[in-house]
N, C-alpha and C positions, 0 to 999 in steps of 0.2 A: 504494500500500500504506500500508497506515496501524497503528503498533504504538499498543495502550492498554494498559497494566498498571494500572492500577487499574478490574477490572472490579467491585467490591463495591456491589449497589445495581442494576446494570444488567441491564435484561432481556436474558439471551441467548438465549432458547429459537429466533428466529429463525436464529441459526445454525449450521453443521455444524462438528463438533467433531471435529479431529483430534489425533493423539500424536505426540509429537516424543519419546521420550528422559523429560527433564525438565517439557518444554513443552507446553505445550496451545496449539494454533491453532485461532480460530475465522475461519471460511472466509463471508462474506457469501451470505446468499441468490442475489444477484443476480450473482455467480460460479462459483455451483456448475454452473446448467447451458453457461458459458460454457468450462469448461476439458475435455477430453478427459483429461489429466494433468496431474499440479503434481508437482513434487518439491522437495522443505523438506529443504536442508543447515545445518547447524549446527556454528559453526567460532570458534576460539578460547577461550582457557581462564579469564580473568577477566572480560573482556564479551564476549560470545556475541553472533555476528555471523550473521544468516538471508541467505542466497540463496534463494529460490523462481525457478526453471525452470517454466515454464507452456507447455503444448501445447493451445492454441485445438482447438474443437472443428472437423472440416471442414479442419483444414491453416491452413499461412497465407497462403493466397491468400483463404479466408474473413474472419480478420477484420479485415482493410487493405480492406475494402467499405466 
C-alpha cells in the first residue's frame, strides 16, 4: 500500500475513487479486479490511522497460487 497526499498535478483519471468520511481513496487499476471486497476503517483523532481488510477474489486458496 502506498499513501500520497500530494496529488496536485497528477493524472488520476486511471483510478477508482472511493469515500471515506473525510477521505478520498484512490484504488489502483490493477487492484480493482483483484479484490472481491476491501473494507477502509479509519481510527484515531489527531493522525488518522487506515486499516484496509481485503477479500481476494476466488477465496484465499486463489491468491497464494
Amino acid at each position: 500500500m502506498s499513501v500520497d497526499t500530494n496529488v496536485s498535478g497528477k493524472n488520476l483519471a486511471p483510478y477508482r475513487t472511493l469515500r471515506h468520511e473525510r477521505f478520498r481513496i484512490l484504488v489502483a487499476p490493477q487492484l480493482v479486479g483483484m479484490a472481491e471486497a476491501m473494507r477502509i476503517v479509519a481510527s484515531g483523532r489527531l493522525s488518522k490511522k487506515l486499516k484496509v481488510e481485503f477479500s481476494p477474489v476466488g477465496g484465499a486458496d486463489e491468491c497464494c497460487r
